[in-house]
CHARMM internal coordinates of N, CA and C (Angstrom, degrees):
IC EDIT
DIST 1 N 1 CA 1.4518
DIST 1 CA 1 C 1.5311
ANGL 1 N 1 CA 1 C 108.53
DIST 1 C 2 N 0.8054
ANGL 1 CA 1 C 2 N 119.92
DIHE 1 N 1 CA 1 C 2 N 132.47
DIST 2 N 2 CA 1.4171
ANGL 1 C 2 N 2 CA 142.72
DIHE 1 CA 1 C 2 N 2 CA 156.96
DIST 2 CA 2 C 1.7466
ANGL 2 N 2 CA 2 C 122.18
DIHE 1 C 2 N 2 CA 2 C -39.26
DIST 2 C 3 N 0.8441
ANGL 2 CA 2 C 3 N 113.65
DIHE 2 N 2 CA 2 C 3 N 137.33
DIST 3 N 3 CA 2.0738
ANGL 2 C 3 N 3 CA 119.67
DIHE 2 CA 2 C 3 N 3 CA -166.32
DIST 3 CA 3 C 1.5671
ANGL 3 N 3 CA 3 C 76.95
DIHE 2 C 3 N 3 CA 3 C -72.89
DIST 3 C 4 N 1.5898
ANGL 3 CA 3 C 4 N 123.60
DIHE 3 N 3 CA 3 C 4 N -74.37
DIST 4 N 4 CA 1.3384
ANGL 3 C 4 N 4 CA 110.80
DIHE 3 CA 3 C 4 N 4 CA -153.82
DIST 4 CA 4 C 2.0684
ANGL 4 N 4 CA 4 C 108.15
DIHE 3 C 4 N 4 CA 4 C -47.51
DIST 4 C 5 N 1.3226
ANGL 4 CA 4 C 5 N 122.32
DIHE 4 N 4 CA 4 C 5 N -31.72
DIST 5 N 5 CA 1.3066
ANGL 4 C 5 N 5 CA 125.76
DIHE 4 CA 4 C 5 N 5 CA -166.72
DIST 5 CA 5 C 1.7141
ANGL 5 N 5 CA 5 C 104.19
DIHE 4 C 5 N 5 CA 5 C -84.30
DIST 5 C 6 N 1.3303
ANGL 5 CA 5 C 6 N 103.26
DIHE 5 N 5 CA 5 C 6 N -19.17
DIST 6 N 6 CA 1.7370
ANGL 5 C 6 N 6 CA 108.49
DIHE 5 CA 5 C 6 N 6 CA 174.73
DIST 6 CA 6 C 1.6046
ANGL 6 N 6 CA 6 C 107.62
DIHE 5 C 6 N 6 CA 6 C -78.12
DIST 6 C 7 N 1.4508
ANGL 6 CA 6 C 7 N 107.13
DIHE 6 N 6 CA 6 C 7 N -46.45
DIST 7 N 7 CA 1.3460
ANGL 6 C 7 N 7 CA 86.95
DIHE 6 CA 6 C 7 N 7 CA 174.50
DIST 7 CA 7 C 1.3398
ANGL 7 N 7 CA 7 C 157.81
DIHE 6 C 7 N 7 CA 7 C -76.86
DIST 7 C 8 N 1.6257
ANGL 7 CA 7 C 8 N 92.63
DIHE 7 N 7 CA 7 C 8 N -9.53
DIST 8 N 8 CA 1.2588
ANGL 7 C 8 N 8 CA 142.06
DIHE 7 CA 7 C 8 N 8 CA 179.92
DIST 8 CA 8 C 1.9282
ANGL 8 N 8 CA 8 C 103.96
DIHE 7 C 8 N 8 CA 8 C -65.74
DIST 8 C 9 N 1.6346
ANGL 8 CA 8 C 9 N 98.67
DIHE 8 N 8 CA 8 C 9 N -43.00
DIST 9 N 9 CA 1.3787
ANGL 8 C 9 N 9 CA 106.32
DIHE 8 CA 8 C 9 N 9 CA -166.18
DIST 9 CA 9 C 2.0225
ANGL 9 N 9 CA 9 C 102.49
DIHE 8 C 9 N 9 CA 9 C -85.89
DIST 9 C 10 N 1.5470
ANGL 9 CA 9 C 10 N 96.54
DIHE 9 N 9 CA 9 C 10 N -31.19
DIST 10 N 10 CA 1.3493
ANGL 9 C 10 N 10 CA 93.35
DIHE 9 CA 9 C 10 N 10 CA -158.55
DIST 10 CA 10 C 2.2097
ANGL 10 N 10 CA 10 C 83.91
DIHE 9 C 10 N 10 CA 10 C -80.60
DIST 10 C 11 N 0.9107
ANGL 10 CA 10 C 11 N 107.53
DIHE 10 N 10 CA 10 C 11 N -49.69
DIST 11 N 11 CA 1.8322
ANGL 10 C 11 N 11 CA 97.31
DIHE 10 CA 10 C 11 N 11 CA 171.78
DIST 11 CA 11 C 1.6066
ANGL 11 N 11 CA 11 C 121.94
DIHE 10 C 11 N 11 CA 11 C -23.26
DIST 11 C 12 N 1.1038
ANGL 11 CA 11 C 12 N 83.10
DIHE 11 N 11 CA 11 C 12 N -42.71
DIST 12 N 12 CA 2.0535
ANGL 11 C 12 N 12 CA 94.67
DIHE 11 CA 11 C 12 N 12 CA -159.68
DIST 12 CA 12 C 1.7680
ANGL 12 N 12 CA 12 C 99.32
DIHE 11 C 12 N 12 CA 12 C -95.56
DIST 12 C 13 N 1.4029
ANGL 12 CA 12 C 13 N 120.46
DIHE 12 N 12 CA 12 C 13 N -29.94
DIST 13 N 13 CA 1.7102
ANGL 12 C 13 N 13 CA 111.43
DIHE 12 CA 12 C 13 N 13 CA 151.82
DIST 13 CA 13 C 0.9402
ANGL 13 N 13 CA 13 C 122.68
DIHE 12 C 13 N 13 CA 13 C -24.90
DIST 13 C 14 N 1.8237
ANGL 13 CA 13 C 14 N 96.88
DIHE 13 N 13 CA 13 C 14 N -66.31
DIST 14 N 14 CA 1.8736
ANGL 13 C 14 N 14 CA 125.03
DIHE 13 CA 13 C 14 N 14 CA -157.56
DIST 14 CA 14 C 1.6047
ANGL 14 N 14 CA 14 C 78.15
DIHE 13 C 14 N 14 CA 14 C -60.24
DIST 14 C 15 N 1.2910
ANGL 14 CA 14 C 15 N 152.08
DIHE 14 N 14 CA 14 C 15 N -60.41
DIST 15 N 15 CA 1.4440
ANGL 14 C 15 N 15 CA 153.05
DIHE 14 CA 14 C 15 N 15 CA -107.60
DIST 15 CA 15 C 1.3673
ANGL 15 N 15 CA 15 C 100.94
DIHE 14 C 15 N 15 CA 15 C 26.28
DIST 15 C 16 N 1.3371
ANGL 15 CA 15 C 16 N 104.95
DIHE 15 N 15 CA 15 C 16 N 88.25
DIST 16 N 16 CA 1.6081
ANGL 15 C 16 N 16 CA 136.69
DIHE 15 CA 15 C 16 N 16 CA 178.71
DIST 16 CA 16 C 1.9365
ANGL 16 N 16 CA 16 C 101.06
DIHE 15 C 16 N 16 CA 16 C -130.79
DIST 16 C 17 N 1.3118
ANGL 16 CA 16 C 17 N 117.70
DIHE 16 N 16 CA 16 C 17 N 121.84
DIST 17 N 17 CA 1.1219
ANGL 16 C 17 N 17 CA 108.63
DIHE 16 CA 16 C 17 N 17 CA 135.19
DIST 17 CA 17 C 1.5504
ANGL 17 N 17 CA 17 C 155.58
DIHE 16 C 17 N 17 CA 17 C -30.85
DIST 17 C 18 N 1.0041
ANGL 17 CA 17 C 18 N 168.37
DIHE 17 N 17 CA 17 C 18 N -175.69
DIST 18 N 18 CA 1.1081
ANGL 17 C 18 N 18 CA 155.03
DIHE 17 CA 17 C 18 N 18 CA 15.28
DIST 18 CA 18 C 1.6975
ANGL 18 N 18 CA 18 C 115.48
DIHE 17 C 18 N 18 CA 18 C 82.53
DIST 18 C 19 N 1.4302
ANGL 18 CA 18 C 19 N 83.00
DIHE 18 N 18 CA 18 C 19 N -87.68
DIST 19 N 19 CA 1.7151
ANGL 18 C 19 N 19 CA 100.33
DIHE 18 CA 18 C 19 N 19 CA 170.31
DIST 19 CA 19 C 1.5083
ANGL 19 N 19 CA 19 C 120.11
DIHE 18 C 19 N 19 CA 19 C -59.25
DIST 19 C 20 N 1.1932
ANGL 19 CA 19 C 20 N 121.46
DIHE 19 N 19 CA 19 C 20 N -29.11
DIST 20 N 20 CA 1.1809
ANGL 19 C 20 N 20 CA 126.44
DIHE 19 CA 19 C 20 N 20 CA -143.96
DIST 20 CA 20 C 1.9337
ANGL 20 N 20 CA 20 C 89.48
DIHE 19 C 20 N 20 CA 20 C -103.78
DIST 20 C 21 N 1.2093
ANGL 20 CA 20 C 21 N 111.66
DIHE 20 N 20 CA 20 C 21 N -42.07
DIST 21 N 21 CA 1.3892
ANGL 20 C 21 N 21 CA 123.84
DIHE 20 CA 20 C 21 N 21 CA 157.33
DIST 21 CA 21 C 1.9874
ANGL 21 N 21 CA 21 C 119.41
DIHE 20 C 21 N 21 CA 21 C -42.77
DIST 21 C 22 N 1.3613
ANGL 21 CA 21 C 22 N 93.29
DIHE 21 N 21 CA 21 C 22 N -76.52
DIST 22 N 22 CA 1.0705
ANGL 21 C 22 N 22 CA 93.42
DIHE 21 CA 21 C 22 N 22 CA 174.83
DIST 22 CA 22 C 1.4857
ANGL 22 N 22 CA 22 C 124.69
DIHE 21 C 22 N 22 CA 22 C -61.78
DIST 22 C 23 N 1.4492
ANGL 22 CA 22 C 23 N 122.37
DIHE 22 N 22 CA 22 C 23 N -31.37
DIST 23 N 23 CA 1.8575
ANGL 22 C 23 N 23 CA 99.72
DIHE 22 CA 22 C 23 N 23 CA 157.12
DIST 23 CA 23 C 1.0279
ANGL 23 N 23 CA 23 C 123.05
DIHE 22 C 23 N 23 CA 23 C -43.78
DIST 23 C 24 N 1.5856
ANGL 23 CA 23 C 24 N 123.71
DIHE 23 N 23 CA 23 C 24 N -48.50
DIST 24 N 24 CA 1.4162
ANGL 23 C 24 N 24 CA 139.76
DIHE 23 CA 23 C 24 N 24 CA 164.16
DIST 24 CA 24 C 1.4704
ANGL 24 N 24 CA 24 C 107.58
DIHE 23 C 24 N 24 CA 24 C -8.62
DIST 24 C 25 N 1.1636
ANGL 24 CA 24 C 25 N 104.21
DIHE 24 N 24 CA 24 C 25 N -75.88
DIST 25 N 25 CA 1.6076
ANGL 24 C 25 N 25 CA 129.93
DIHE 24 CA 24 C 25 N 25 CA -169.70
DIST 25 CA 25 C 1.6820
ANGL 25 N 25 CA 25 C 103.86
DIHE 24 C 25 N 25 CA 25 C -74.66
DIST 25 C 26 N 1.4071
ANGL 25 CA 25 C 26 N 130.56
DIHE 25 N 25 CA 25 C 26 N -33.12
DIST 26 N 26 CA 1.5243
ANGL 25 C 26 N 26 CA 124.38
DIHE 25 CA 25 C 26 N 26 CA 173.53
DIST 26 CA 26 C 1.6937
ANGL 26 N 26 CA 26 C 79.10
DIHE 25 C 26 N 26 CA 26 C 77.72
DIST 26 C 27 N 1.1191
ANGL 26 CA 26 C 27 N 121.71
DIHE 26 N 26 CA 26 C 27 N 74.67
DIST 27 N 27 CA 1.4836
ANGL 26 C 27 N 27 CA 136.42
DIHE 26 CA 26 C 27 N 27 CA 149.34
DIST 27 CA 27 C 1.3525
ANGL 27 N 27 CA 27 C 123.59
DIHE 26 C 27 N 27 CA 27 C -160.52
DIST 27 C 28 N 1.3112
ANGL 27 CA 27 C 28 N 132.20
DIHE 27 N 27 CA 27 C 28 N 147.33
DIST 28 N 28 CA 1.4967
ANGL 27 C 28 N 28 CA 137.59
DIHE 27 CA 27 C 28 N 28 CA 168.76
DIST 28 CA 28 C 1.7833
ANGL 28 N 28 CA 28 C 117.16
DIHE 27 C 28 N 28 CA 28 C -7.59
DIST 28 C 29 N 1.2887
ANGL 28 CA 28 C 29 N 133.34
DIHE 28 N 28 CA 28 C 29 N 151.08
DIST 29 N 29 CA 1.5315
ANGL 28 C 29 N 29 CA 99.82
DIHE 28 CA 28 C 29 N 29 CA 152.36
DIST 29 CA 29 C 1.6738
ANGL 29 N 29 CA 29 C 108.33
DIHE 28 C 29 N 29 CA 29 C -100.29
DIST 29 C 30 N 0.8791
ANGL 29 CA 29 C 30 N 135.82
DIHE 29 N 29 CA 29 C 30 N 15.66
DIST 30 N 30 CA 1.9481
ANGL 29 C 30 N 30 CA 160.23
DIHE 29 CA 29 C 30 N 30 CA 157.85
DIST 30 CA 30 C 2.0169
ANGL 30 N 30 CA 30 C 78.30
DIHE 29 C 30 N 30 CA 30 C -73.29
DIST 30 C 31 N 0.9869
ANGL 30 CA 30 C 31 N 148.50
DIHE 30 N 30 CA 30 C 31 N -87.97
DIST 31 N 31 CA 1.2340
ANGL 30 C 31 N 31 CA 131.45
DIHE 30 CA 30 C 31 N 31 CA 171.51
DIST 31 CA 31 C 1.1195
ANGL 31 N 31 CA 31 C 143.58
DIHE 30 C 31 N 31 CA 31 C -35.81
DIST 31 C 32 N 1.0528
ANGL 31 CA 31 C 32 N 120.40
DIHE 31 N 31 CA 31 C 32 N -49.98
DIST 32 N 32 CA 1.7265
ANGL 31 C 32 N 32 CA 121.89
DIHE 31 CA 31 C 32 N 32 CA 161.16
DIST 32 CA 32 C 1.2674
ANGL 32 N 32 CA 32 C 89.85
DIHE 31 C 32 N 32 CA 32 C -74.73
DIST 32 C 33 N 1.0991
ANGL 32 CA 32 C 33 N 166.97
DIHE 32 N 32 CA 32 C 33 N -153.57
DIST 33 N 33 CA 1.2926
ANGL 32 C 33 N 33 CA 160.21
DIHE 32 CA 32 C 33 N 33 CA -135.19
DIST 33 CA 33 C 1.3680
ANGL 33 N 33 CA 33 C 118.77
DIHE 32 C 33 N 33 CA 33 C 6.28
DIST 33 C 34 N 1.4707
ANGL 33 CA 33 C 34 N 131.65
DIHE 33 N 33 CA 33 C 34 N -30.71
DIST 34 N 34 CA 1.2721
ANGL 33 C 34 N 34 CA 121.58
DIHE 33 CA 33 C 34 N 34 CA 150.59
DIST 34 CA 34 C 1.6887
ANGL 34 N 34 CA 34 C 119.27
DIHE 33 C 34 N 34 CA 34 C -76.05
DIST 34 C 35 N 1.1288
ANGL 34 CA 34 C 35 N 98.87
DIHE 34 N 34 CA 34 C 35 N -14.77
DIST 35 N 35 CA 1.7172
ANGL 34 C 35 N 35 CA 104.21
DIHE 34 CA 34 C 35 N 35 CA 176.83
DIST 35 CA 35 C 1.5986
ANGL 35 N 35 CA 35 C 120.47
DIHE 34 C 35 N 35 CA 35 C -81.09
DIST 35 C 36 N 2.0084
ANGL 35 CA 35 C 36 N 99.37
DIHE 35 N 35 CA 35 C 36 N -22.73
DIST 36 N 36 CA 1.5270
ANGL 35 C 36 N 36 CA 81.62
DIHE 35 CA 35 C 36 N 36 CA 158.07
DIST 36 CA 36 C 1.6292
ANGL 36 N 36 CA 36 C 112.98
DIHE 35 C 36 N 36 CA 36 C -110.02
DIST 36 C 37 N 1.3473
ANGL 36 CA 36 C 37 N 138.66
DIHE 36 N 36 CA 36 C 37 N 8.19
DIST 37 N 37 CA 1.3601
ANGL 36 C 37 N 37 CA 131.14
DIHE 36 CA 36 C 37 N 37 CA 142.00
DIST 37 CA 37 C 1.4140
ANGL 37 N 37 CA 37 C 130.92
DIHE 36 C 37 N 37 CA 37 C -46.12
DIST 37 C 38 N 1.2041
ANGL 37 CA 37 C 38 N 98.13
DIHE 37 N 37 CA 37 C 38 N -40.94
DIST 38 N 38 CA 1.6733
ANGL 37 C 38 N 38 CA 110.44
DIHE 37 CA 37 C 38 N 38 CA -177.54
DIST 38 CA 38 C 1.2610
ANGL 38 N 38 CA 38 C 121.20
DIHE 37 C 38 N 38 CA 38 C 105.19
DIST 38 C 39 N 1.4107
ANGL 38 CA 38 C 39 N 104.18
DIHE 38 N 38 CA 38 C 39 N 21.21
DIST 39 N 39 CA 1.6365
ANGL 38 C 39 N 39 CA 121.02
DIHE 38 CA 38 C 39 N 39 CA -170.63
DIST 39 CA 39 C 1.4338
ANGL 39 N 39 CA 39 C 116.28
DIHE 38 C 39 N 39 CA 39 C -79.69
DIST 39 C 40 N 1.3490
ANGL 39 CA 39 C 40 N 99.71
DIHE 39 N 39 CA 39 C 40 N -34.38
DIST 40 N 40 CA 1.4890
ANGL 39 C 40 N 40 CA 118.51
DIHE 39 CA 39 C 40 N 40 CA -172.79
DIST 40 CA 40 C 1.7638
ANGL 40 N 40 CA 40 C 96.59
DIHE 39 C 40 N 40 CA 40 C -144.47
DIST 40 C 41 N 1.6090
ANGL 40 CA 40 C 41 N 95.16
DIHE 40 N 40 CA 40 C 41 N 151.68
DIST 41 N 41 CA 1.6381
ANGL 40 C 41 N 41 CA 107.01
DIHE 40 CA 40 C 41 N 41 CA -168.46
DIST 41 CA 41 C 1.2948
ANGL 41 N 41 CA 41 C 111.03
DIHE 40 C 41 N 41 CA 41 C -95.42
DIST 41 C 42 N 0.8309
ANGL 41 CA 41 C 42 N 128.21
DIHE 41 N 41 CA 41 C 42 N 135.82
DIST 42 N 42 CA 1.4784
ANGL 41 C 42 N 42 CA 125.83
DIHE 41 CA 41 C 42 N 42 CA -168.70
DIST 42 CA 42 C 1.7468
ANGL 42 N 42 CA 42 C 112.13
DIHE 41 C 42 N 42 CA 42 C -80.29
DIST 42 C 43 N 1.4919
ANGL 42 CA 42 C 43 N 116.98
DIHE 42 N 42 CA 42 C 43 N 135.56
DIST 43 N 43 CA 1.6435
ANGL 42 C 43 N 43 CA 102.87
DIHE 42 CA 42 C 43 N 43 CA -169.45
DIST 43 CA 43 C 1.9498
ANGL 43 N 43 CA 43 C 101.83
DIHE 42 C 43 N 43 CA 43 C -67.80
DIST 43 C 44 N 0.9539
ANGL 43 CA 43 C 44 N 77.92
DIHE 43 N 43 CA 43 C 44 N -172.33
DIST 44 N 44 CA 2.0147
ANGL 43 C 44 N 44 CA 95.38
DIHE 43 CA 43 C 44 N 44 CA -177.62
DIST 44 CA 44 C 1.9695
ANGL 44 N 44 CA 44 C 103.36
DIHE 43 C 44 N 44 CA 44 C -93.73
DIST 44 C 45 N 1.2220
ANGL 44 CA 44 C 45 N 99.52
DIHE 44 N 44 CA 44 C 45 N -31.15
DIST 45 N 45 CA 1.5566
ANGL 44 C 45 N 45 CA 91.97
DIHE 44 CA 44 C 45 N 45 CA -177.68
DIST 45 CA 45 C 1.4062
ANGL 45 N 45 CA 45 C 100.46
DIHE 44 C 45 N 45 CA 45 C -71.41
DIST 45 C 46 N 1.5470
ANGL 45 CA 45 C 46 N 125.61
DIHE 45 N 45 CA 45 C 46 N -43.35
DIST 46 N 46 CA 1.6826
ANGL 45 C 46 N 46 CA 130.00
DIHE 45 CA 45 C 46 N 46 CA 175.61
DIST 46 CA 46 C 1.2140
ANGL 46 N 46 CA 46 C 102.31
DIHE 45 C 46 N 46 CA 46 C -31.34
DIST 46 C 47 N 1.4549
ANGL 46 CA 46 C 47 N 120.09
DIHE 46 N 46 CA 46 C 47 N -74.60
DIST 47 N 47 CA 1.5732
ANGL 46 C 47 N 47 CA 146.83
DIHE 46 CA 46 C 47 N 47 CA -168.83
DIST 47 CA 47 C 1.2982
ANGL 47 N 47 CA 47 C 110.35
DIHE 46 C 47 N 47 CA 47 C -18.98
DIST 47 C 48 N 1.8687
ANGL 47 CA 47 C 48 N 99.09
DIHE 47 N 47 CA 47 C 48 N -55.18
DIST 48 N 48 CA 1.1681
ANGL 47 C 48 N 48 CA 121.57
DIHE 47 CA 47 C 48 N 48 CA -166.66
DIST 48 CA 48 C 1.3297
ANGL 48 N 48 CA 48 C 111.38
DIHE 47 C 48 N 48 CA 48 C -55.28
DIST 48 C 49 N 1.9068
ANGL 48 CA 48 C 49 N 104.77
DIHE 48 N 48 CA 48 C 49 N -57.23
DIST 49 N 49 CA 1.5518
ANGL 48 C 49 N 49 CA 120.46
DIHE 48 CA 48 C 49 N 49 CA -174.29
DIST 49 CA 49 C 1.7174
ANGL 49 N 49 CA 49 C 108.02
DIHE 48 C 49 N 49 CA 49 C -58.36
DIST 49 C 50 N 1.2137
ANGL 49 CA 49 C 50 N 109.36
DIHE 49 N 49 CA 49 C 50 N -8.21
DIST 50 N 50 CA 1.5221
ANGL 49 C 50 N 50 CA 106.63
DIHE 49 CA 49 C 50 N 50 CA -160.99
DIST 50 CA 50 C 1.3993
ANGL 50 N 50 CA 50 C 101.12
DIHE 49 C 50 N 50 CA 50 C -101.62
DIST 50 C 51 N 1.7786
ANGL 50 CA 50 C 51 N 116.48
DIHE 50 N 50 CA 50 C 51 N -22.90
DIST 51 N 51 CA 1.1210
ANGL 50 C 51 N 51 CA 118.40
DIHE 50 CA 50 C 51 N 51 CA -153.71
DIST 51 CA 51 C 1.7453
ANGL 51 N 51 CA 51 C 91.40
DIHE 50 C 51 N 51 CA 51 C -90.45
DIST 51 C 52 N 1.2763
ANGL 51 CA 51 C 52 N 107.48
DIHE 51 N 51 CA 51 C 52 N -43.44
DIST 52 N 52 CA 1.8029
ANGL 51 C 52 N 52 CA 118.78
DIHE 51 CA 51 C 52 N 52 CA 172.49
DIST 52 CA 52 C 1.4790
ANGL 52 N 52 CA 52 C 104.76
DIHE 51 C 52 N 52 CA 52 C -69.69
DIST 52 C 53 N 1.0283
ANGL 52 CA 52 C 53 N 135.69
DIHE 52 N 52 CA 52 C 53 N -36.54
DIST 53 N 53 CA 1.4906
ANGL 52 C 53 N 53 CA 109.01
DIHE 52 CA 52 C 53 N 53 CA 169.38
DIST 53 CA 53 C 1.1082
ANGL 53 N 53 CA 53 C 121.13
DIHE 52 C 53 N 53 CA 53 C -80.00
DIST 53 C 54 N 0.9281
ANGL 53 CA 53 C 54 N 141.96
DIHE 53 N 53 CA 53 C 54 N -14.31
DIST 54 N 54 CA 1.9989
ANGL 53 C 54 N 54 CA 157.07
DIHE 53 CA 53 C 54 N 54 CA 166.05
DIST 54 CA 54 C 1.6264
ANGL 54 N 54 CA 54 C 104.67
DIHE 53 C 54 N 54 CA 54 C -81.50
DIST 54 C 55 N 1.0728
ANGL 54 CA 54 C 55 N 122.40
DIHE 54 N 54 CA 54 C 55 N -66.91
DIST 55 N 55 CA 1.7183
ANGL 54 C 55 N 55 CA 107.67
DIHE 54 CA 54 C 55 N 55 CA 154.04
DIST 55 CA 55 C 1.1916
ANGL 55 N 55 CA 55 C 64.97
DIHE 54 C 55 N 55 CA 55 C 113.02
DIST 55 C 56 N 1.2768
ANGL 55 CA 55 C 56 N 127.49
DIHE 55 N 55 CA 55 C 56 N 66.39
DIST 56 N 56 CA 2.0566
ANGL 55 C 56 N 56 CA 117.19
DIHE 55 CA 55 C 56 N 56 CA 158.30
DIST 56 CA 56 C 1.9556
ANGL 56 N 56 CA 56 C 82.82
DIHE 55 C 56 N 56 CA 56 C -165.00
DIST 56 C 57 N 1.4012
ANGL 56 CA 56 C 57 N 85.09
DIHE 56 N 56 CA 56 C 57 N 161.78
DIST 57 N 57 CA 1.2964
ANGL 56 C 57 N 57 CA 122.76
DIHE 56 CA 56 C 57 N 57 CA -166.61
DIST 57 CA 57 C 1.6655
ANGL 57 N 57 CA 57 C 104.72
DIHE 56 C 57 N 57 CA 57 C -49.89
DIST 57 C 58 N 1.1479
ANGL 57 CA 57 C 58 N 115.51
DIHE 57 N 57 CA 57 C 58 N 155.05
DIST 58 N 58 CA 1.5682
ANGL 57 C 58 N 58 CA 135.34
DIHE 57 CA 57 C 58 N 58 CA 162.99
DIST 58 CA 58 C 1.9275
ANGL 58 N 58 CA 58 C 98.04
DIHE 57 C 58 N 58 CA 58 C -60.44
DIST 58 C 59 N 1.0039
ANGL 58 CA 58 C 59 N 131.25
DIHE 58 N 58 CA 58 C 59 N -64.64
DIST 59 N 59 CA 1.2417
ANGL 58 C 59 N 59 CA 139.08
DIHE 58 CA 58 C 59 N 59 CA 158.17
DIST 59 CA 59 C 1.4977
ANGL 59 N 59 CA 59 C 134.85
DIHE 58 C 59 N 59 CA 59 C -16.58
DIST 59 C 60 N 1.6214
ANGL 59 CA 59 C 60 N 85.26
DIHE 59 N 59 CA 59 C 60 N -56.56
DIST 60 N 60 CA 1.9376
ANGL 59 C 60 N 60 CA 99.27
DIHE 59 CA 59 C 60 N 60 CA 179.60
DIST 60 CA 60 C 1.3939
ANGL 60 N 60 CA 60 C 90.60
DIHE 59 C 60 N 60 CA 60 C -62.39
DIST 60 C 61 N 1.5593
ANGL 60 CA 60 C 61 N 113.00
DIHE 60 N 60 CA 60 C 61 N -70.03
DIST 61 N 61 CA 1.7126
ANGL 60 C 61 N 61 CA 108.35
DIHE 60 CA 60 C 61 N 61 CA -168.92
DIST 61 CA 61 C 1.5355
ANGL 61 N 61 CA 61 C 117.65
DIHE 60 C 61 N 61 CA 61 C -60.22
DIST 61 C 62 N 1.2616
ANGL 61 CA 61 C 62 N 127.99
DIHE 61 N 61 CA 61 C 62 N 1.63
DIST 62 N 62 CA 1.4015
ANGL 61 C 62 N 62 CA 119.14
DIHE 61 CA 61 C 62 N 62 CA 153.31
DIST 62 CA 62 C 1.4818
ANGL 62 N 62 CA 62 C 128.05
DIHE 61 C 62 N 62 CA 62 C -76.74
DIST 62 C 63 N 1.4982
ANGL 62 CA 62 C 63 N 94.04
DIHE 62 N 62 CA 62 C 63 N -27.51
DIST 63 N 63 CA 1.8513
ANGL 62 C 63 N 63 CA 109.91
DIHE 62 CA 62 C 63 N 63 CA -156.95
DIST 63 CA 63 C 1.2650
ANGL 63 N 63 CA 63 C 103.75
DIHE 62 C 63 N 63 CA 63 C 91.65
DIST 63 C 64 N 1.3711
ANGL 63 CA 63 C 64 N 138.49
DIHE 63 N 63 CA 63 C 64 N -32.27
DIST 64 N 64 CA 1.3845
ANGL 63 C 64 N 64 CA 103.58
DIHE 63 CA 63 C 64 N 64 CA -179.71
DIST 64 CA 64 C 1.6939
ANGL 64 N 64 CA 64 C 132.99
DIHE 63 C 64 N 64 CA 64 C -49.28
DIST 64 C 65 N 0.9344
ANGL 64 CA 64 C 65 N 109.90
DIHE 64 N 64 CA 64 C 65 N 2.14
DIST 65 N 65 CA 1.4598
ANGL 64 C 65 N 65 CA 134.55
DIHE 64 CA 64 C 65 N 65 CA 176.87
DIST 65 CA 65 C 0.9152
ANGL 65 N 65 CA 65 C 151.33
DIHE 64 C 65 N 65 CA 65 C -133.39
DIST 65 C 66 N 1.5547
ANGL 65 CA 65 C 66 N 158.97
DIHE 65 N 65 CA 65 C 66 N 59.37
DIST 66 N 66 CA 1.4759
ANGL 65 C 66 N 66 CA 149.02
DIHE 65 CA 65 C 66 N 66 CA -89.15
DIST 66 CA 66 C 1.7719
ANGL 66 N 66 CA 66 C 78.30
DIHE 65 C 66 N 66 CA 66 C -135.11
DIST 66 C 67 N 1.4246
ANGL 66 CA 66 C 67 N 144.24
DIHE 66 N 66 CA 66 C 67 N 18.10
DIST 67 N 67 CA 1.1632
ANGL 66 C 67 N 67 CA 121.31
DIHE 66 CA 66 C 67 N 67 CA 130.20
DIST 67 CA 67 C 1.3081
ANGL 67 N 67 CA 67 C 138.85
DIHE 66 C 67 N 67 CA 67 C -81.63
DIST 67 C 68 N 1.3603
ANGL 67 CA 67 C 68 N 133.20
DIHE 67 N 67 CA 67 C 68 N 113.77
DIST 68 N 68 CA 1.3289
ANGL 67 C 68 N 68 CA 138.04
DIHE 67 CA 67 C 68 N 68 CA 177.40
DIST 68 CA 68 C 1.5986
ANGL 68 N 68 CA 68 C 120.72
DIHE 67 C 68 N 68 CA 68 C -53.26
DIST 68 C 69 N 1.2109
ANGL 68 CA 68 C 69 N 111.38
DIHE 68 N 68 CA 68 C 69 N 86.40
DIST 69 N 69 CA 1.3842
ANGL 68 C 69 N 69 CA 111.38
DIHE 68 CA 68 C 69 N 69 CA -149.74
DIST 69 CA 69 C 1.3887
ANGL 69 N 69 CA 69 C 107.55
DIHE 68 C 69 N 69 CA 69 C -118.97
DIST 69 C 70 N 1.3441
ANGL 69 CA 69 C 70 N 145.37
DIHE 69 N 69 CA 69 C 70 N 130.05
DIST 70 N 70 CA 1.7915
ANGL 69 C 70 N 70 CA 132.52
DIHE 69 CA 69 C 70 N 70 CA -153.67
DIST 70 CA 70 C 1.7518
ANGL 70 N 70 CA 70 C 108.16
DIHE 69 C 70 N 70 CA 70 C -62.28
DIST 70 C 71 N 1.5662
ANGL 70 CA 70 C 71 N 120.68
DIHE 70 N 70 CA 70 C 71 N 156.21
DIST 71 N 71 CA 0.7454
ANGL 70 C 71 N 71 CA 102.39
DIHE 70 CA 70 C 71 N 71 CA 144.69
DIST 71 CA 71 C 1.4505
ANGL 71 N 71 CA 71 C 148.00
DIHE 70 C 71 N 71 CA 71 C -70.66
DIST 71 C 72 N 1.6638
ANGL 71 CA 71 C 72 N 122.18
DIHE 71 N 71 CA 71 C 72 N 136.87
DIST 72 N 72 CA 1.6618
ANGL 71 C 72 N 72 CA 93.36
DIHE 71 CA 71 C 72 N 72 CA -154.90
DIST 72 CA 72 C 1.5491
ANGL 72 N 72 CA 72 C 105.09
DIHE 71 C 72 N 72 CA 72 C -108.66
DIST 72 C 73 N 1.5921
ANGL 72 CA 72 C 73 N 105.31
DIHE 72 N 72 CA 72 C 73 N 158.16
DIST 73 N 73 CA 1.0486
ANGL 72 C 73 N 73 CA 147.76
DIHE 72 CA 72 C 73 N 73 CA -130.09
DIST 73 CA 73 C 1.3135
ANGL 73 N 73 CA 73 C 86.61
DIHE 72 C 73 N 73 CA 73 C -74.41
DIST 73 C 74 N 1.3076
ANGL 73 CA 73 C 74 N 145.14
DIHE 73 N 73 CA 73 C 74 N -36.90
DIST 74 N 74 CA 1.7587
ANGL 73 C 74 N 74 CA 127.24
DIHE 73 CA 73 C 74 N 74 CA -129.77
DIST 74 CA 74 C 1.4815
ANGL 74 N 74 CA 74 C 78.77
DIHE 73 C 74 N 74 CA 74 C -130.66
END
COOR INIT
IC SEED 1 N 1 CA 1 C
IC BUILD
C-alpha cells in the first residue's frame, strides 16, 4: 500500500477529517488532500507527526511495512 492510501485509511479509522488532520499538520486541508491523492508528497517531519499521533511506525505510513507496529517510545 501506498503512504498516500495509508494515510487516507489510518484518517478515516481515527474518524478524523481532513480538516481536522490538516490543522494537525499547520497546512491547508486543499494540502493534505493532495497528500492523500498523491498529488503532492508529504514532508518527513508530517510523517513523523502522523506516525506519533497514530501510534504506528514511520514504516507502516510509508508501506515499507504492512505491520502495524507502535510507535516506539525511546
Amino acid at each position: 500500500m501506498k503512504y498516500n492510501q495509508r494515510i487516507r485509511h489510518l484518517r478515516e479509522d481515527h474518524d478524523l477529517t481532513q480538516q481536522k488532520v490538516a490543522d494537525m499538520l499547520h497546512v491547508g486541508q486543499r494540502t493534505y488532500a493532495d497528500y492523500e491523492s498523491g498529488k503532492t508528497r508529504i514532508p518527513i517531519d508530517s510523517i513523523l507527526i502522523l506516525a506519533k499521533f497514530y501510534d504506528v511506525s514511520v514504516d507502516y505510513i510509508t508501506g515499507a511495512s504492512n505491520v502495524n507496529s507502535p510507535y516506539p517510545t525511546e
